[in-house]
Structure formats: structure tokens, C-alpha cells
BAPA-229665 format. One line per field, with one value per residue (C-alpha): x, y, z; residue in three letters. Coordinates in steps of 0.25 Angstrom, whole numbers, plus 5000, padded with zeros to 4 digits. Layout:
BEGIN
X c(X, ...)
Y c(Y, ...)
Z c(Z, ...)
seba c(Ala, ...)
***
This chain:
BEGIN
X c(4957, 4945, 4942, 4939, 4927, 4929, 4940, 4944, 4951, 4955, 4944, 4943, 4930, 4931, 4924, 4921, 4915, 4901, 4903, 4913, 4901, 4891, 4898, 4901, 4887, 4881, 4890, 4893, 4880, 4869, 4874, 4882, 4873, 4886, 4883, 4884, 4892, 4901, 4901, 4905, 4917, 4922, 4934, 4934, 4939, 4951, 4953, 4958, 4946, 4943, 4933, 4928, 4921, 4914, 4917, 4905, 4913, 4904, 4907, 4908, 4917, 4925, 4936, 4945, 4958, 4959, 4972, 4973, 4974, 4961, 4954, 4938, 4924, 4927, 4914, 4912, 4895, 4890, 4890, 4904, 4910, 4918, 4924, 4937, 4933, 4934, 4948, 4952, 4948, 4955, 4969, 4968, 4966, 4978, 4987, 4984, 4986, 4998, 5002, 5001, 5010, 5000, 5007, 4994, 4978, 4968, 4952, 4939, 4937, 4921, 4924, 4917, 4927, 4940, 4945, 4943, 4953, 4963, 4965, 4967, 4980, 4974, 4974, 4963, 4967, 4959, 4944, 4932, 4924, 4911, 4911, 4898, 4893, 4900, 4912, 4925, 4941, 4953, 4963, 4975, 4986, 5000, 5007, 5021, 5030, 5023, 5031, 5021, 5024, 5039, 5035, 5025, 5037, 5046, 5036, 5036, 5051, 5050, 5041, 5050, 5058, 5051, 5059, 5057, 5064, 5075, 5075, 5069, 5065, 5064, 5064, 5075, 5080, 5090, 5094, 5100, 5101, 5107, 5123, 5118, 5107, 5116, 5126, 5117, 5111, 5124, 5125, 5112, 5114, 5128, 5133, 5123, 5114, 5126, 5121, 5134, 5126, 5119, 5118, 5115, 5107, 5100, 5091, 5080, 5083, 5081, 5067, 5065, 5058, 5070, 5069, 5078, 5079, 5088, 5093, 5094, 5108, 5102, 5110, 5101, 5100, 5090, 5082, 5073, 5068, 5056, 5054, 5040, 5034, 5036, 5050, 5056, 5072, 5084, 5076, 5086, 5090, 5105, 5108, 5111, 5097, 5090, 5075, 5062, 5057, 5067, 5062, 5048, 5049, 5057, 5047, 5035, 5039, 5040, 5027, 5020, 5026, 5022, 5008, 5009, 5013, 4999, 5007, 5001, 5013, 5028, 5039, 5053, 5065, 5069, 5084, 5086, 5076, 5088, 5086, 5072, 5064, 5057, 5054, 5046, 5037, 5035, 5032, 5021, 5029, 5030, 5040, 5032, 5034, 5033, 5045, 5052, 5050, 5045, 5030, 5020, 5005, 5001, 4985, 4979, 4978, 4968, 4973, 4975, 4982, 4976, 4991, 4990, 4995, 5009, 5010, 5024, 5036, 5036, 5020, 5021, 5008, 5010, 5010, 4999, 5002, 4990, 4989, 4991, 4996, 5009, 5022, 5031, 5039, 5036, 5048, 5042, 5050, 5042, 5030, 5022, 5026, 5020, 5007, 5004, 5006, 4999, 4987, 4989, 4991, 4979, 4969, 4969, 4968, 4955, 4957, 4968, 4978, 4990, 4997, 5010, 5015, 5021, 5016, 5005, 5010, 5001, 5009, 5007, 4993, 4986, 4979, 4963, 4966, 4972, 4962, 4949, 4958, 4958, 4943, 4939, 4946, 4941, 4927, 4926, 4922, 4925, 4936, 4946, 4955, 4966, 4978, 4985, 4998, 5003, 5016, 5010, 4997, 4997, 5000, 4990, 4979, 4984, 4985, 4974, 4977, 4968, 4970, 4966, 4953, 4946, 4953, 4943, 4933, 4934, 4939, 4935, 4943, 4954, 4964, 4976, 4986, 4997, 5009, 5015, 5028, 5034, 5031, 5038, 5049, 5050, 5045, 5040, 5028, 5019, 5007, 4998, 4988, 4977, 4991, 4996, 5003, 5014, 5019, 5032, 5043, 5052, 5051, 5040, 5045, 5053, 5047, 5055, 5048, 5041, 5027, 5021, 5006, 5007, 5017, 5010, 5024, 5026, 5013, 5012, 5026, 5022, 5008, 5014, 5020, 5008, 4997, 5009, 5009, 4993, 4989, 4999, 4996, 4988, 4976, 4975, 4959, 4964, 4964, 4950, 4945, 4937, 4940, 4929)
Y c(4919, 4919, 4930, 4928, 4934, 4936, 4943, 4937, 4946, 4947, 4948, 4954, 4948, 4962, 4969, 4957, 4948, 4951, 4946, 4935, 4931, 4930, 4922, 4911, 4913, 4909, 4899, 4891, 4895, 4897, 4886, 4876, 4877, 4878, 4883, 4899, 4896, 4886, 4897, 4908, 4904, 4916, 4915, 4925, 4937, 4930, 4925, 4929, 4931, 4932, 4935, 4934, 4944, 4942, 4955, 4962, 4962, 4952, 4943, 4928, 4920, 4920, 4912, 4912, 4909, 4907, 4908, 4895, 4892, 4887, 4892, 4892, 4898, 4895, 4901, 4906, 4911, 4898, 4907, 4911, 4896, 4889, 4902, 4900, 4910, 4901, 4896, 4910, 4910, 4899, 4904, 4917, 4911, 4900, 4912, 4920, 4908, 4907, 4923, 4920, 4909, 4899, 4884, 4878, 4880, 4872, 4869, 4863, 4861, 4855, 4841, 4845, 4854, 4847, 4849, 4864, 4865, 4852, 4862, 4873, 4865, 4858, 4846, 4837, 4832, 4822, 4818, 4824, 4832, 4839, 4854, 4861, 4847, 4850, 4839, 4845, 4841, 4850, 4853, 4860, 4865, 4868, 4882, 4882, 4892, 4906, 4915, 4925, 4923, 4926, 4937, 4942, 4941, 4949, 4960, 4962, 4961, 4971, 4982, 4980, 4990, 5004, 5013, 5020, 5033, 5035, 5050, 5060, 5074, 5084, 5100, 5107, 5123, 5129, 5134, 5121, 5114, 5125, 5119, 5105, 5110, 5120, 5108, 5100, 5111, 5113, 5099, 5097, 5110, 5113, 5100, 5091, 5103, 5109, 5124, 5131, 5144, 5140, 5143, 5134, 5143, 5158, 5166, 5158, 5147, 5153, 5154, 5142, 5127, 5116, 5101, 5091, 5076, 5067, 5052, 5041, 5045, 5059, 5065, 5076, 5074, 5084, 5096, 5108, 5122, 5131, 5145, 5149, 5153, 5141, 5141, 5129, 5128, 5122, 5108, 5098, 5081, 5076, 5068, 5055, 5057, 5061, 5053, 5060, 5058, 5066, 5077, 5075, 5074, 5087, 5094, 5089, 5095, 5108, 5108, 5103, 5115, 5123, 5116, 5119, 5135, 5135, 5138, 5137, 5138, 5132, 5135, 5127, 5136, 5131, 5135, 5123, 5114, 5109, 5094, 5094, 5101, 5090, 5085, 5098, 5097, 5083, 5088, 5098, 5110, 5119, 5130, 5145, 5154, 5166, 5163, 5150, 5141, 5128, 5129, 5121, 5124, 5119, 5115, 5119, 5106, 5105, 5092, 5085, 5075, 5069, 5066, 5057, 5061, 5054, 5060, 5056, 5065, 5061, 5065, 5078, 5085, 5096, 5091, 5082, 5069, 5067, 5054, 5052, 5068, 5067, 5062, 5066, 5055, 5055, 5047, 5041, 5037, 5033, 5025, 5036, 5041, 5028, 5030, 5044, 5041, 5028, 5034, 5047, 5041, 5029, 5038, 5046, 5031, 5029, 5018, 5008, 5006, 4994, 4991, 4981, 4980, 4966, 4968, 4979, 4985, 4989, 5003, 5007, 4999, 4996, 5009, 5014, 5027, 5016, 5006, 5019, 5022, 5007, 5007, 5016, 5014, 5001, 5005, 5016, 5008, 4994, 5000, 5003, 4993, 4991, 4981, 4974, 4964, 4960, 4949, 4945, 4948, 4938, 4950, 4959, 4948, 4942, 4959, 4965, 4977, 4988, 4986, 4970, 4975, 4984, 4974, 4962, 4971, 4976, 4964, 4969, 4981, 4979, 4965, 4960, 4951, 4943, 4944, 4931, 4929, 4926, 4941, 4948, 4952, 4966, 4970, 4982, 4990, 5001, 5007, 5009, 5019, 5022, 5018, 5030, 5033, 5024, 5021, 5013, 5008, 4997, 4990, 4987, 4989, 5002, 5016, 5021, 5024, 5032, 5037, 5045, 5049, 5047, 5037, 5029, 5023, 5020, 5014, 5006, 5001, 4995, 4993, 4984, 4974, 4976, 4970, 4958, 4953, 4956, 4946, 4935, 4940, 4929, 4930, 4928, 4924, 4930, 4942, 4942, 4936, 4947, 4945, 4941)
Z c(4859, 4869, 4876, 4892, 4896, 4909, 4920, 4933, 4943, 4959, 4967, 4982, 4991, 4997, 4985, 4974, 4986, 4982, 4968, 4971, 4981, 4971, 4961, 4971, 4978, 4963, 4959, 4974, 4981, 4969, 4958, 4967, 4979, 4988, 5004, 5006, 5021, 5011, 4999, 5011, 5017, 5023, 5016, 5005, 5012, 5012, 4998, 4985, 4976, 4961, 4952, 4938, 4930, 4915, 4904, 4912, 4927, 4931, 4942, 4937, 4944, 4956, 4965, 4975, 4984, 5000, 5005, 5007, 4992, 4990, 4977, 4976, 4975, 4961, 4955, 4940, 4936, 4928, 4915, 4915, 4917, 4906, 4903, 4911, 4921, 4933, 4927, 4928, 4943, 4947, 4938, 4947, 4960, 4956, 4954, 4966, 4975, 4967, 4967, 4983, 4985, 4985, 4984, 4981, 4979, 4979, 4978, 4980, 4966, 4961, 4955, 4942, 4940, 4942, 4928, 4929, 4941, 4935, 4922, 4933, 4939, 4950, 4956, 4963, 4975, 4986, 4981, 4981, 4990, 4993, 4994, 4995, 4990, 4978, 4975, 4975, 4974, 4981, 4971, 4972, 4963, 4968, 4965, 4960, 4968, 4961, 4954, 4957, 4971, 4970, 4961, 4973, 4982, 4971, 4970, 4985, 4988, 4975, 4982, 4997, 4992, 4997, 4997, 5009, 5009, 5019, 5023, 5032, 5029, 5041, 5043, 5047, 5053, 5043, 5056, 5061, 5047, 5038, 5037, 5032, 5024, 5017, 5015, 5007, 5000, 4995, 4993, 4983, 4976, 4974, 4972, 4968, 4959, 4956, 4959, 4960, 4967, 4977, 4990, 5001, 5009, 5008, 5016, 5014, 5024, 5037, 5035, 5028, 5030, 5028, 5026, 5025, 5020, 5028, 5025, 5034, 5039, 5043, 5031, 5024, 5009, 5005, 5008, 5006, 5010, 5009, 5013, 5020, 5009, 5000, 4992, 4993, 4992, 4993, 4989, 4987, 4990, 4988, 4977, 4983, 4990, 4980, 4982, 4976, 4991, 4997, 4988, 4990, 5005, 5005, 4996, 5004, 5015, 5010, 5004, 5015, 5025, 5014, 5016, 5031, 5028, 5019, 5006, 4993, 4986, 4987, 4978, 4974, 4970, 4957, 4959, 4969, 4964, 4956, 4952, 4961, 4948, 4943, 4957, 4960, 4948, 4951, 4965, 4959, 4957, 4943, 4941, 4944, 4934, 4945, 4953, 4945, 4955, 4958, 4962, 4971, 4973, 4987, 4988, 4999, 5008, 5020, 5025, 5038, 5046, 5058, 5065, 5074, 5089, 5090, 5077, 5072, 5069, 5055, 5053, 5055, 5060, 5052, 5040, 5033, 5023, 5012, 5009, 4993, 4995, 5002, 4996, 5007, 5013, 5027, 5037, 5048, 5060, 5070, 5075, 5075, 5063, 5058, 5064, 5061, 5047, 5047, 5052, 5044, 5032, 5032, 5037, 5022, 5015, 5005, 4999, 5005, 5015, 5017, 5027, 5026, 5040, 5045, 5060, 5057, 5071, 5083, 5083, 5070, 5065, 5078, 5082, 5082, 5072, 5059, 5062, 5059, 5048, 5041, 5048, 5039, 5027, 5027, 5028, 5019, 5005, 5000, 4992, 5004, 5011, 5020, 5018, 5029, 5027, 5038, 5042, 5056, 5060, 5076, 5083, 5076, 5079, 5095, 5100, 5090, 5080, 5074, 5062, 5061, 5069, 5058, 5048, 5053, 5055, 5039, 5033, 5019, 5018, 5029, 5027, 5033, 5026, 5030, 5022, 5016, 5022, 5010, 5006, 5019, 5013, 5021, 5034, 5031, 5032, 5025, 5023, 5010, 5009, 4997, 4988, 4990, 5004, 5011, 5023, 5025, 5036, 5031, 5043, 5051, 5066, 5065, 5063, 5050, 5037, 5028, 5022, 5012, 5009, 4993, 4988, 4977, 4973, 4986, 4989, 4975, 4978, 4991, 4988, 4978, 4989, 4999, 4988, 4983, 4998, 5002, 4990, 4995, 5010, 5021, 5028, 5043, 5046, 5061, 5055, 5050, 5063, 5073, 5088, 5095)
seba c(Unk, Unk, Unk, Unk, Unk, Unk, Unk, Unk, Unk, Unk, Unk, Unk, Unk, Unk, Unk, Unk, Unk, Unk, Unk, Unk, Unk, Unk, Unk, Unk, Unk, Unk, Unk, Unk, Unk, Unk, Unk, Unk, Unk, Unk, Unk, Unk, Unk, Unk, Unk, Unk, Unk, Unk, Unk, Unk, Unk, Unk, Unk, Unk, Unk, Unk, Unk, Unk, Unk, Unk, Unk, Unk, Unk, Unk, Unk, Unk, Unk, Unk, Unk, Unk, Unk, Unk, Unk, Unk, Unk, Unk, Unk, Unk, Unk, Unk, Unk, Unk, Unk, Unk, Unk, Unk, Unk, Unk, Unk, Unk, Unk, Unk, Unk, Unk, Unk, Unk, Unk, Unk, Unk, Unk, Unk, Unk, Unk, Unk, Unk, Unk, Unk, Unk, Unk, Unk, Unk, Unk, Unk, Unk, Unk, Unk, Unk, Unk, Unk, Unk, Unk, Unk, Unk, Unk, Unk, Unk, Unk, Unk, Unk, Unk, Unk, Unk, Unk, Unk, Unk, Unk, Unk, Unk, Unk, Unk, Unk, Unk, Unk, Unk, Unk, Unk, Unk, Unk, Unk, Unk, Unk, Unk, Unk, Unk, Unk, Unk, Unk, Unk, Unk, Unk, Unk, Unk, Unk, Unk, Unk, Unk, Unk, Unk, Unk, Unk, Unk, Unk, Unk, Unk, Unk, Unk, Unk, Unk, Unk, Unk, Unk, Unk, Unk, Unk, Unk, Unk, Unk, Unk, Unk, Unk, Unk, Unk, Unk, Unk, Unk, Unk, Unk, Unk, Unk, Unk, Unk, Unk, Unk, Unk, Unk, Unk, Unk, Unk, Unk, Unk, Unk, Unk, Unk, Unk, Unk, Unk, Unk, Unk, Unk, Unk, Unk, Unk, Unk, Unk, Unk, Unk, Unk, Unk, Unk, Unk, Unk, Unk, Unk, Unk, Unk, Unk, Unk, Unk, Unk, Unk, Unk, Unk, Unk, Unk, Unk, Unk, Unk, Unk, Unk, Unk, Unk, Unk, Unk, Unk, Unk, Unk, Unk, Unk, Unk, Unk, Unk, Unk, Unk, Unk, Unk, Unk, Unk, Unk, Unk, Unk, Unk, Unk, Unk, Unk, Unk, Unk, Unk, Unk, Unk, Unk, Unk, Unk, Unk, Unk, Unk, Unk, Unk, Unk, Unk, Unk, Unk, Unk, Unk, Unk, Unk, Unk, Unk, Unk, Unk, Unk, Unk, Unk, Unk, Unk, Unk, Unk, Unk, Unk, Unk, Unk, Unk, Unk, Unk, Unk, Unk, Unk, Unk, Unk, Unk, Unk, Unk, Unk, Unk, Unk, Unk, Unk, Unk, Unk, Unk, Unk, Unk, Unk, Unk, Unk, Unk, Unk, Unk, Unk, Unk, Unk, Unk, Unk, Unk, Unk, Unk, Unk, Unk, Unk, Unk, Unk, Unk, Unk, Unk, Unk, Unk, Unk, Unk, Unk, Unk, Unk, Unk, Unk, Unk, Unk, Unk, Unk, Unk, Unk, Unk, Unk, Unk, Unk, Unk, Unk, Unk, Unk, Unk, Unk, Unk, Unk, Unk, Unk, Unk, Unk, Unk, Unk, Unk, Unk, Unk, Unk, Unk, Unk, Unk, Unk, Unk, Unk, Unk, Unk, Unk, Unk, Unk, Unk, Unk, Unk, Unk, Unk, Unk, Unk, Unk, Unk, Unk, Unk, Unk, Unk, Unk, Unk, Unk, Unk, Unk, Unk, Unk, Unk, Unk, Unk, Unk, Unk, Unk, Unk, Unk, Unk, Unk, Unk, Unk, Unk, Unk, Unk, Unk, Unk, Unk, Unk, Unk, Unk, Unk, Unk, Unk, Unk, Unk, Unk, Unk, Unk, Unk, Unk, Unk, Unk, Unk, Unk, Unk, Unk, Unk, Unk, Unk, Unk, Unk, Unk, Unk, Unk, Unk, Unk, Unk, Unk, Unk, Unk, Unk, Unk, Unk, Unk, Unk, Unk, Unk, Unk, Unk, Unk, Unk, Unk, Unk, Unk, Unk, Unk, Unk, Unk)
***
């Protein structure tokens, strides 16, 4: 067995350019005397790239893919031929043309090295041509209906399955709301945890902060207390309700009024924890050996939200969301709602932000404040970039829209895609931002969804659908083009 000296990888011209440029510039340009406005053809921003690398990482050889099929810029260094590093090239390309839905590639092949692609599975076709003043044959290999593509199609119908929780939770009087909270207290404790003495009030309501989580019929199914100074009660979710994010929105809520009230400390009675115990610890509680309750030590926080000043019923002012901090679940029901977080939410990103939106709407995605936002993102380092698909971009071209402005002034760091309409199985839309926060709405013209500021699952879960239909996504060029 023969050992390969040599790796071959996926390359992006956005940061590998300079070396994939000066592998072609000495092959093409220096050995094979080829013209640089023919070597330069402006079109490798849009191409699939790749590059070859000996056992010391250094660049050796190099090729690519347009998106029209056509495979070339073949180029291995001199030294590093007959090695099998330019078949390698060429097997990766022919795969990703492939992996994409390709029916076919083809290319300009040199006639000397005809045998080279015949063994590769193409076929000459037509005579010989000059190219560069180098004789060359087009040849072109037809692909069989891909697996991969019906597998790429599988793996996004397999990630359209976001689970966007359906409830709201909201602050209520005990004044006002004490007959139906006692009813389900009664319900979760004496029922369900089988607490034969308990009682389903005491003195402590009056004076207490109460929340409630509600289902889509307006039914409540869970809820929660805390006194001023931190004890948090009665804490509870209905067994056929039961959802890990119904408890964590309750608790956060309680913890960021306990934020708001400069507590250092909250506590959770173990009495009525009842079947919530392991949740707690999860949540960063541990038993105190003082009082034998459930304990959480609150960091001092200094943080702040610029809100904008529509701000929305669901973003409350009073209350600050950190991305890659807050796990709260946040319901938004309005097109403000949608903005305020939008804004609130990318203006903490650092490294990466995507957005999936079929229409990209001028309401939501068409103002000044996101388009400083993505401005600066995008200039900040080479590192940081910003991700758009798209199903339709005319009207975002004919009318103008913020963000295709600073993306065709910063074409390096911020793209827009087309998504193949093959892959449009759900017209829905979300935002992505540094991999860790999520906004969603499962359809994209009406103002119903959700968000949360740390939600790796969530985000790896649709992160995984957003990168299988960007690498199969098409490029407009009237995208790229600047008005003049």
C-alpha cells in the first residue's frame, strides 16, 4: 500500500485566493505563458474551489467549478505531477457538481492530456481548438441522477421539522387570577404529584410576582411564584404539557425580575419542586445546607439593551437578552417584535450571522440600523461573514434593499444565494447568529414566532439545513452588479 503524500480539501477564494492565485499564476502564466486578462477571468468569486497541500501544508495544486458545470484552472506545481494529485482534483470537483444536481460537466481539456481525462470518465467531443494558443478538446461526462442529491433533499426535509414551541408566558395579579391559579395548583400538586397536604394558596401570594404559561387554546398549563426577596414557589407545568422549555421560560422569568430587583441570591423551595429537582440543578441550582433549599447565585450583570423605539410587546425594555447568555424562549407576535429582536439580537454577533427568508422583506430587512450592523460585521476581520438565501430576489433588485447594498459593496464577507427550487420545501424563515442565537416564524408573511439568544441545538439544527441549500444554492451576477 502506497501512502498519498499529499491532502486535497474545499477551498473558499475569500481566504485561500492568494495561494490558489499563485498556483495558477506559475503554472498558466509563468510555465505555459497564458495571458493574465485570460488567466483572470473574473469569475472565481463565484466558484467552487479547491486546493492541494503536500505533508508540510504547502499549496501545490488547485481547480475549480463554475456554476455552469464547467471544471478547470487545472494547475498541479511541476514537482508534484504524476502523483495523482491533479486526479484527486478533478474526482472532488466531479463529485461536488454532482453533490449539487449537476446533470453534466464538462472541460477545455489540453490535447496532450486527453488520456488523463478519458481515464477520468469523459468524453471528447467536436475537434480541436486553440485556447490561449494551447490546443484543447471539450469534453464532457454525463451524471446519473445523484444519490447525494436526494440524500441532500432528505437531509433538508429532515431538519424542517423545528419544533417551535407553541405557548406563551405572561405575568399575572393573584388578585384577578387566584381561582384559576389555585385550580391548577391543585391540579399539578395533588393530582399529578400526589401531595396529599398541600395547600393551594397561603399568605405569601398577596405580595407575590406570578407567572403563567399558556397554550395555544389560552388554557394555562403551568406556572410559578416568587416572593420579593427571592423564594421561588409553587413552580409547576401539567403533565400533558410537560416541555423543558415551558420550565425554562417560567424560571427565567423569575430570575431576570430577581435581576431587576439587584438580588444576588434566589432560592427554590424544595417542598414543591416536586418532579422539577434535576431541572433545577441543570438550571445551576444546588441544595443550601442553611435553609434546605434550592440555591442560585446571581452575577452582578452590567448589561444593556439598545431597544429600539417601536419597541415591541414581546421585547420588553426592562429586561435584557445576552446573546449566547439567554435561554429564554421569547414569543413574538408582531412585526415589531420581529425587528426589535432582529436588530437586538445581530447587533451582539462576532463572528456569523444567516438569514433564510424567501422574500428578505423590506419591513423586517430593509432599514439603515441592520445594514450598520451587517457593515460592520462584515468589516471587522476576514474571519466574519454574513449568509443570505433567498427564493426570489427581482424585487429586491428592481425597488433596492439595504442589505443587497453593503452586500455588493463587501462581496467578500457578505453573499446572497438563490435557493434551488428543488430544496424549497417549507417557506419559512430564521435567522442564525455566531451559532448560538435563533430567530424563527414558520411562515414567512405573518408575524408569529419565536426566539432565543442561546439555543445551540436549535441553531445546529437549522444550521444544518441552512449550509445543505447554500452549497446547492445559484448565483444571480445582478446581485453582484453596483448601480451606476
Amino acid at each position: 500500500m502506497e501512502l498519498r503524500q499529499f491532502n486535497t480539501r474545499e477551498a473558499d477564494w475569500r481566504t485561500d485566493g492568494n495561494q490558489l492565485s499563485n498556483i495558477r499564476r506559475l503554472v498558466f502564466i509563468v510555465e505555459q505563458k497564458v495571458p493574465k486578462d485570460e488567466e483572470w477571468d473574473g469569475k472565481d468569486e463565484d466558484s467552487w474551489h479547491w486546493l492541494a497541500t503536500d505533508t508540510k501544508d504547502v499549496p501545490i495544486g488547485t481547480a475549480r467549478l463554475l456554476p455552469d458545470g464547467q471544471i478547470g484552472r487545472m494547475a498541479v506545481l511541476s514537482h508534484y505531477r504524476k502523483f495523482g494529485v491533479g486526479a484527486a482534483l478533478l474526482e472532488q470537483a466531479v463529485e461536488k457538481a454532482r453533490h449539487l444536481g449537476f446533470s453534466r460537466v464538462f472541460l477545455n481539456a489540453q490535447s496532450h492530456a486527453l488520456g488523463f481525462y478519458e481515464r477520468a470518465g469523459f468524453i471528447a467531443q467536436g475537434e480541436e481548438f486553440q485556447e490561449a494558443g494551447i490546443p484543447h478538446y471539450r469534453m464532457t461526462q454525463p451524471l446519473t441522477p445523484p444519490e447525494d442529491n436526494v440524500q441532500r433533499r432528505l437531509l433538508v426535509a429532515s431538519t424542517l421539522k423545528v419544533d417551535v414551541k407553541s405557548f406563551d408566558t405572561s405575568e399575572v395579579l393573584w388578585v384577578e387570577k387566584s381561582s384559576t391559579l389555585r385550580r391548577i395548583r391543585r391540579q399539578i400538586f395533588q393530582t399529578e404529584q400526589k401531595q396529599p397536604d398541600y395547600k393551594d394558596s397561603d399568605d405569601l401570594d398577596d405580595s407575590a410576582i406570578h407567572w403563567i404559561a399558556t397554550n395555544d387554546d389560552d388554557h394555562v398549563i403551568g406556572l410559578i411564584r416568587m416572593t420579593p426577596e427571592g423564594i421561588i414557589s409553587r413552580f409547576g407545568i401539567l403533565e400533558d404539557h410537560s416541555h423543558p422549555d415551558v420550565d425554562t421560560s417560567l424560571l427565567e422569568l423569575a430570575i431576570q425580575r430577581a435581576r431587576r430587583f439587584s438580588l444576588t441570591q434566589v432560592f427554590a423551595d424544595r417542598e414543591f419542586a416536586g418532579k422539577t429537582n434535576d431541572f433545577l440543578v441543570k438550571a445551576g441550582f444546588r441544595v443550601d445546607p442553611n435553609t434546605s433549599r434550592f440555591l442560585l447565585t446571581l452575577e452582578p450583570e452590567d448589561r444593556t439593551v439598545q431597544t429600539p423605539s417601536d419597541g415591541g410587546a414581546a421585547m420588553d425594555s426592562d429586561v435584557t437578552y445576552k446573546l449566547g447568555d439567554d435561554k429564554q424562549l421569547i414569543q413574538l407576535r408582531s412585526e415589531s417584535d420581529f425587528r426589535n429582536v432582529i436588530l437586538n439580537m445581530t447587533s451582539q454577533a462576532k463572528r456569523s450571522i444567516r438569514i433564510y427568508s424567501p422574500l428578505l422583506s423590506h419591513d423586517l430587512f430593509d432599514h439603515d440600523d441592520l445594514m450598520t450592523i451587517c457593515s460592520g460585521l462584515g468589516r471587522r476581520n476576514k474571519f466574519t461573514k454574513i449568509e443570505i438565501l433567498v427564493f426570489n430576489p427581482h424585487r429586491m433588485i428592481k425597488n433596492g434593499h439595504a442589505l443587497l447594498n453593503i452586500a455588493r459593496k463587501l462581496p467578500s464577507s457578505i453573499r446572497i444565494k438563490i435557493v434551488d427550487p428543488e430544496m424549497r420545501q417549507q417557506y419559512h424563515e430564521y435567522v442564525l447568529v455566531d451559532g448560538q442565537g435563533v430567530i424563527y416564524r414558520g411562515e414567512h408573511d405573518t408575524y408569529s414566532g419565536t426566539a432565543r439568544f442561546q439555543d445551540i441545538t436549535g441553531c445546529n439544527h437549522l444550521d444544518r439545513q441552512f449550509t445543505a441549500s447554500w452549497e446547492s444554492g445559484l448565483l444571480d451576477p445582478n446581485l453582484r452588479q453596483l448601480s451606476l
